[in-house]
Structure formats: structure tokens, C-alpha cells
C-alpha positions in Angstrom: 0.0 0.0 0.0 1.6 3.3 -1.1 2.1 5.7 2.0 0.3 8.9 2.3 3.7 11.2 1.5 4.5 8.7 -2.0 0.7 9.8 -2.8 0.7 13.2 -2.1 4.4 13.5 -4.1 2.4 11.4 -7.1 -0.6 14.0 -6.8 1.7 17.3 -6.8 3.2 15.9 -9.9 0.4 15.1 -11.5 -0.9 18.8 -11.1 2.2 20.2 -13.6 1.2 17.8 -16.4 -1.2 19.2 -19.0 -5.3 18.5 -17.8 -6.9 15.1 -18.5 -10.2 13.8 -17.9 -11.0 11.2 -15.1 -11.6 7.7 -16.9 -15.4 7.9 -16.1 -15.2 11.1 -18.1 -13.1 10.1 -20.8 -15.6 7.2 -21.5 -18.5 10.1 -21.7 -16.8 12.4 -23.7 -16.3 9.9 -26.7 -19.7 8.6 -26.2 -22.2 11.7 -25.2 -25.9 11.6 -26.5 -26.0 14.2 -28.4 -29.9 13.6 -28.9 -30.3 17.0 -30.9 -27.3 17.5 -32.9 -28.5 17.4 -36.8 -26.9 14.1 -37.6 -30.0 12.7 -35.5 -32.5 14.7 -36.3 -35.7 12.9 -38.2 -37.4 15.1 -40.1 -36.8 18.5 -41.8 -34.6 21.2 -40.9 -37.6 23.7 -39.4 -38.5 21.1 -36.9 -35.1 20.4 -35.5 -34.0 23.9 -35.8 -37.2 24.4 -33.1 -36.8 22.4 -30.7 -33.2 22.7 -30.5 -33.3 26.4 -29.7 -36.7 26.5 -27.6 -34.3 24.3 -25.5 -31.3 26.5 -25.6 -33.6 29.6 -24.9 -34.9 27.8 -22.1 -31.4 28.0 -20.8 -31.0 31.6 -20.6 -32.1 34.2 -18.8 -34.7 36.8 -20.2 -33.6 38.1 -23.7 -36.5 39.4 -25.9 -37.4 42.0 -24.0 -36.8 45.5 -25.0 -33.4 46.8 -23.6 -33.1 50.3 -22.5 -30.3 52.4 -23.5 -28.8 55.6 -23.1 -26.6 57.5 -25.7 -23.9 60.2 -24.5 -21.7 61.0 -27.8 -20.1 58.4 -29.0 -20.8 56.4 -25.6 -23.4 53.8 -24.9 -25.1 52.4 -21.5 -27.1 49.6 -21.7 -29.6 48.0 -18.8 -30.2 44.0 -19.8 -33.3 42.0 -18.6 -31.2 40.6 -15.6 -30.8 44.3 -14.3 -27.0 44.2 -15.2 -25.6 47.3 -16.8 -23.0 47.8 -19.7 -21.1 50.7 -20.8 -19.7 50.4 -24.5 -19.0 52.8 -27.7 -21.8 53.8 -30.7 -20.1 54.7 -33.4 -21.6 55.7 -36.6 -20.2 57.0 -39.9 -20.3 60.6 -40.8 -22.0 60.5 -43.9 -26.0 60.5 -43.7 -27.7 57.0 -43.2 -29.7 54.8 -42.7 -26.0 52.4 -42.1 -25.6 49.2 -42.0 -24.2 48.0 -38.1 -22.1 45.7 -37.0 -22.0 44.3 -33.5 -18.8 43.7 -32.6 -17.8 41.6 -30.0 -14.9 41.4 -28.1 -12.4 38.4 -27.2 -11.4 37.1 -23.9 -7.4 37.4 -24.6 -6.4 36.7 -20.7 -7.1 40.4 -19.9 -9.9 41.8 -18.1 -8.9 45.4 -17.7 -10.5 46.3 -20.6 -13.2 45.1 -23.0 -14.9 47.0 -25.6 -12.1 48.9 -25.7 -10.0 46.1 -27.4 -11.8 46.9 -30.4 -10.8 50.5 -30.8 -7.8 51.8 -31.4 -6.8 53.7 -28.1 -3.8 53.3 -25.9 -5.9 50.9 -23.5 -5.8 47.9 -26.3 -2.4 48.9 -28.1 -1.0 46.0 -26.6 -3.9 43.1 -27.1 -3.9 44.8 -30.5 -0.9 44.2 -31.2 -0.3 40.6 -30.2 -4.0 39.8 -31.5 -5.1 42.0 -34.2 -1.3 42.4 -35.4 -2.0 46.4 -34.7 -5.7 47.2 -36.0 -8.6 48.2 -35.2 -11.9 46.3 -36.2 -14.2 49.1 -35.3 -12.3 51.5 -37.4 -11.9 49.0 -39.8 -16.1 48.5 -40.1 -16.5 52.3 -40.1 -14.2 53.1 -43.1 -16.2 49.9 -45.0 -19.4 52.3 -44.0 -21.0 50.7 -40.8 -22.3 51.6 -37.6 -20.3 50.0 -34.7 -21.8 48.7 -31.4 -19.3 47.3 -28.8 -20.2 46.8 -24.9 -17.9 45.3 -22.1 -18.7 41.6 -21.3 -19.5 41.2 -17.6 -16.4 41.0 -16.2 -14.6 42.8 -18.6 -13.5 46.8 -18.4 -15.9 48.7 -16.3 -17.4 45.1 -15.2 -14.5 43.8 -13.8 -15.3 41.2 -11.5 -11.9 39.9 -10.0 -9.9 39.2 -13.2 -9.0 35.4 -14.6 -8.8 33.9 -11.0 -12.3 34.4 -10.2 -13.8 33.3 -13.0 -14.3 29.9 -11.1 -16.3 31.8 -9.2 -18.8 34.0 -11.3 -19.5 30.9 -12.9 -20.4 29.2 -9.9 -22.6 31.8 -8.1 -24.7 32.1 -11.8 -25.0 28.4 -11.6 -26.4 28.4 -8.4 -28.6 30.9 -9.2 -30.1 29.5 -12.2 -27.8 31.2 -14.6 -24.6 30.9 -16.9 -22.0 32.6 -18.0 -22.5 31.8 -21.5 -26.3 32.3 -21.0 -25.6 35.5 -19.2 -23.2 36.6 -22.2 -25.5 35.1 -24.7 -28.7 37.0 -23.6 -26.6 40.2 -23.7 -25.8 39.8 -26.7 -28.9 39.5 -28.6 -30.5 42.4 -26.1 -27.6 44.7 -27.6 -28.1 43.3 -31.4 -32.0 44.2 -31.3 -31.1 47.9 -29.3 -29.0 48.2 -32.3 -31.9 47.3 -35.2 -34.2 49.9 -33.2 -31.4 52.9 -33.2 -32.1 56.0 -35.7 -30.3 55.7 -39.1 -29.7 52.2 -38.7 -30.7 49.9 -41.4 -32.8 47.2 -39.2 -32.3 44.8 -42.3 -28.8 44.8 -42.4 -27.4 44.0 -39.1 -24.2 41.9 -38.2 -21.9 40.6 -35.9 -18.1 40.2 -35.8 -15.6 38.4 -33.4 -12.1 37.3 -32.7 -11.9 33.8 -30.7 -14.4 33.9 -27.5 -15.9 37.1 -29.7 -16.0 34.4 -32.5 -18.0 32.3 -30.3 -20.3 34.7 -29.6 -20.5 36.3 -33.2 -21.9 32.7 -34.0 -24.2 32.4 -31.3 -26.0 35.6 -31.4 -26.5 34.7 -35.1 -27.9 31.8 -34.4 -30.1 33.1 -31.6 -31.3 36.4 -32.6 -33.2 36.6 -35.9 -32.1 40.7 -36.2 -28.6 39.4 -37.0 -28.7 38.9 -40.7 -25.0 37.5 -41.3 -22.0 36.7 -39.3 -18.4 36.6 -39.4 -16.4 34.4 -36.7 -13.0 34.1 -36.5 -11.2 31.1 -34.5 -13.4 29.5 -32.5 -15.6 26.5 -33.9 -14.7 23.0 -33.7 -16.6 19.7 -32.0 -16.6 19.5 -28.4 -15.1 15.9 -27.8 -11.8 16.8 -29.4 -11.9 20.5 -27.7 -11.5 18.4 -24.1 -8.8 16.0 -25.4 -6.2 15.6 -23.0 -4.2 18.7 -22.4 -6.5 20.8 -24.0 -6.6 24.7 -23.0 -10.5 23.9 -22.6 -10.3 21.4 -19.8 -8.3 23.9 -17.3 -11.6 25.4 -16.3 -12.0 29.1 -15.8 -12.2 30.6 -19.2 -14.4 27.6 -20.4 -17.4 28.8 -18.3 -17.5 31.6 -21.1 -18.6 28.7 -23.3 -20.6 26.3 -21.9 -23.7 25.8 -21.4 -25.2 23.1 -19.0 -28.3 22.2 -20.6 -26.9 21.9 -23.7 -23.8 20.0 -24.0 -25.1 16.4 -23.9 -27.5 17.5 -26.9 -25.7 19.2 -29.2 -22.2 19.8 -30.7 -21.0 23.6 -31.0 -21.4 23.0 -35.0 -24.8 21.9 -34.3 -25.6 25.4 -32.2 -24.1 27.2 -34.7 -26.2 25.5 -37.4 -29.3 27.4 -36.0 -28.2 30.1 -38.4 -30.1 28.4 -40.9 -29.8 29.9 -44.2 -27.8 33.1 -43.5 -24.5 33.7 -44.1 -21.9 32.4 -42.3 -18.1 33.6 -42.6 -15.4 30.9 -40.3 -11.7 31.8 -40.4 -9.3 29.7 -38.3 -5.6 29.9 -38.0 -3.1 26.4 -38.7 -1.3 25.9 -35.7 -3.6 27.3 -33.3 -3.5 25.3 -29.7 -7.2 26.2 -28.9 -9.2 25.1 -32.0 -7.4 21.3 -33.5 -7.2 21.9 -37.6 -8.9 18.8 -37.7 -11.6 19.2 -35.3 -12.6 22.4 -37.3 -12.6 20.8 -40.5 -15.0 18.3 -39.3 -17.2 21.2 -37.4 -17.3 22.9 -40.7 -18.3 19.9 -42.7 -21.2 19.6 -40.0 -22.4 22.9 -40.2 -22.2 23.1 -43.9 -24.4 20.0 -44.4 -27.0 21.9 -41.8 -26.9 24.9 -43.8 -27.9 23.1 -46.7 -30.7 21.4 -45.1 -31.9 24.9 -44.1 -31.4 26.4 -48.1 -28.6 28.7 -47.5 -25.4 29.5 -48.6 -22.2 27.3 -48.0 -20.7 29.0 -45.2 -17.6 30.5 -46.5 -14.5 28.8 -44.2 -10.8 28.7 -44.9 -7.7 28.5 -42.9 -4.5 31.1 -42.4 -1.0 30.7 -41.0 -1.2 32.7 -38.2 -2.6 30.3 -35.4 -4.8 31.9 -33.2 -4.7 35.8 -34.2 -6.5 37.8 -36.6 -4.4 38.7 -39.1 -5.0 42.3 -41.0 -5.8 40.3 -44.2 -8.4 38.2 -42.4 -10.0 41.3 -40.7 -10.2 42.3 -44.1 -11.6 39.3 -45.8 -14.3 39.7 -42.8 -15.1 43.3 -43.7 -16.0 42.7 -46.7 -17.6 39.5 -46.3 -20.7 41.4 -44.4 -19.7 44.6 -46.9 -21.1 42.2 -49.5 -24.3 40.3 -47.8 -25.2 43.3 -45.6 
């Protein structure tokens, strides 16, 4: 019988090796229901697409109802359903409208002093610019392509700080215990700022979008798919299937972050491709980077190859998807390709 100090030597080694799931959980991972991912689905798209989201709805908290907002120049205060409060930037172009708007949404990068900030070029994000966004600026990218730009701080993020990456753990578990998420926090949010946006003067309501960078890619998707004033997308690095996303040693299975992504009602159901796939027949634009240690080339190709045969099922376009060298960043050229992507279907 191994001694107590042999164990506790075993355990404090163990705790430097990359993350790995108990066997229990191993076993689930490669074998979870997934009752309401497409693949299963008997009938046509319409149905599926139903009762898939009436059950991811029935995760969040409140989310249709109208958002109040108050405007101050260029900044932007918005009070959500839950009572939570968001300060962010409104930016519109100076010739006359109505615009197209884009809602752009910011990543999680490892910093939490800042959040809709990140998107703008000002001295706060010069840094995460520069190791993420190679130097730009997405909202000054949107507005010279003609767009109105919306961009709020996540809770947590900026003006929401809430304790930084250590007490993520934490957030997540008092919303869990209180009936909430964070990703069902986030994801209400976002579809109360995308349908403040469609109401706002000199905004075309027919030609809304949203934008993201990794976790902002995540949610660029999933306000797409959850909000019908969001008329096209563009998501960059972050959609792949979930088994291969909590492989041994992957960045998903430290806990923390992953909060931002998970949703508890949902993941025996359906596959992140399949979520995403709620997007029916608008379209889609996926970028993700070779090399990147978050999103597994070959779990994305396989996510995409999902999605696409959704998307078909639902009459839309193929989603347009192609990698880059530049593992998980956003290069300039990408940013670009992104712009005009909604330039063109907006």
C-alpha cells in the first residue's frame, strides 16, 4: 500500500502535467448523446432547428425583451433583462444614413482590464492589439467599410471587472447556483444589444451583423444563431466539436475561461457545429488559423463539414470557411476578408 507522502508526491506531480479527464469522463466524452445535434434529427430542418433552440432559450435568462439604452456622444449604456448594466462605444459614420451596423464583439485574450475597448484603437488595447489583431482596429476597420459599430464590455470585462481570470471559477459558480450561466448571461446580452441596435435611428434594421475574434468568434456565432435581427455573421477562430476541444491537455479542460462557453443544458444535446447551425440559411463567414492550440485543424474541418451539411438542409449558402498561417490571431488580411464578407451580404 503506497504511504500517504509517496501519494501526495504522485498528486503534486500530476498537477504540472497538461489537464486530462478522469476515466469515467473520458468514457462520456467519446460517447455523449448528443440527442439534438443534426446528424440525429428525423425530419426537416424547421423542426429540429425548433426544438433545438426552444431548448437552448430555455437556458438563458430573459432576452426578448426591449433593452433600455442611453446614448452620450459616441458612448453607450445599456440596462439587460437581468438588471445588469454595460457601458460600451456607438459609433456611426459621418455621412448621412440609414447604415448598416455591425456588432462587434470582443475576445477574452487573458485580460480583463479592458473590453470594448479592445476593439478600438486607443492606448488601453495597443497592446492586445498588437499581439492579436497584429496592430488594428476592427471598429475602425467596419467604419471606413461604412458601418455603424456597437461594442459593450462583457461582464467582467473593463468597467465590469469582477476579480480578473482567478475568479472566473467563481462567477460561474454563483450564476449556476442561481439559475444562470456565463454563457447564458453573455448570450442574452448579446442578442438584447443586437435588437437595441436594429431599433437605433439611421440604422438599417435589415442589415445588421456581428463580428468576433476567438471567444468574440464564439459569440458572433451564437447571437447569429439566436437572434433573428442578425442577418449575417463573421467568426473568426473558434468552432470546432466538443469531444476533441477536451482532449487531454486541451486549453478547454483547465476550467476558468471555459465557463464563457458552456452551457449546461446543452452539451449532452448538441455539438458547438450543431448550435451554430441554428443560423439556418444566412450567411456564415469561419476563419481559423493552422497551428492554433485552442481550435485542433482537424476538429474544425469536421465542425465545418457539420455545419455546412446543416446549412444546406436549411437552403442557405455554403458557409464561406478557410484557414490562415497565423494560429490563433486575426491577421490584418483576415480582418479584411471579414469586412468585406458582411460589406457584401449586408
Amino acid at each position: 500500500m503506497p504511504s500517504s507522502s509517496s501519494t501526495r508526491a504522485s498528486n503534486m506531480n500530476a498537477r504540472s502535467e497538461p489537464p486530462s479527464l478522469p476515466a469515467f469522463l473520458e468514457r462520456r466524452r467519446l460517447d455523449l448523446p448528443m440527442s439534438l445535434a443534426f446528424a440525429a434529427a428525423r425530419g426537416p430542418f424547421r423542426v429540429w432547428a425548433e426544438r433545438l433552440g426552444t431548448l437552448w432559450r430555455a437556458e438563458l435568462p430573459e432576452c426578448d425583451a426591449p433593452v433600455e439604452g442611453r446614448c452620450d456622444g459616441e458612448g453607450v449604456t445599456l440596462d439587460y433583462a437581468t438588471g445588469a448594466q454595460a457601458e460600451g462605444v456607438f459609433l456611426r459614420p459621418s455621412e448621412p444614413g440609414p447604415h448598416p451596423a455591425v456588432l462587434l464583439l470582443h475576445e477574452h485574450g487573458g485580460s480583463f482590464d479592458c473590453g470594448w475597448e479592445k476593439m478600438l484603437d486607443l492606448p488601453a488595447s495597443q497592446d492586445t492589439r498588437a499581439r492579436l489583431y497584429e496592430g488594428r482596429a476592427p471598429a475602425q476597420a467596419f467604419l471606413e467599410a461604412g458601418f455603424a459599430v456597437l461594442c459593450l464590455d462583457a461582464p467582467g470585462w473593463g468597467r465590469r471587472w469582477q476579480g480578473g481570470a482567478e475568479a472566473q471559477q467563481a462567477l460561474a459558480a454563483n450564476a449556476m447556483g442561481l439559475g444562470w450561466s456565463l454563457a447564458g448571461l453573455v448570450a442574452a446580452e448579446d442578442v438584447q444589444a443586437a435588437l437595441w441596435l436594429a431599433r437605433q435611428p439611421g440604422i438599417d434594421a435589415a442589415r445588421i451583423g456581428a463580428f468576433g475574434f476567438s471567444w468574440g468568434g464564439f459569440r458572433a456565432w451564437q447571437v447569429a444563431a439566436l437572434c433573428g435581427a442578425v442577418k449575417a455573421h463573421a467568426s473568426l477562430s473558434w468552432m470546432a466539436c466538443r469531444a476533441d476541444l477536451m482532449r487531454p491537455g486541451a486549453p478547454l479542460l483547465r476550467g476558468q475561461s471555459a465557463f464563457w462557453m458552456l452551457h449546461p443544458g446543452l452539451a449532452h444535446h448538441a455539438d458547438f457545429p450543431d448550435l451554430a447551425g441554428l443560423c439556418g440559411a444566412k450567411p456564415q463567414f469561419y476563419r481559423s488559423g493552422r497551428g492554433d492550440r485552442h481550435m485542433p485543424e482537424d476538429s474544425v474541418a469536421r465542425a465545418w463539414d457539420t455545419l455546412s451539411a446543416i446549412v444546406a438542409a436549411a437552403g442557405g449558402p455554403p458557409p464561406d470557411t478557410g484557414f490562415h498561417d497565423h494560429a490563433h490571431t486575426c491577421p490584418s488580411e483576415t480582418l479584411d476578408e471579414a469586412v468585406a464578407f458582411l460589406s457584401r451580404q449586408l
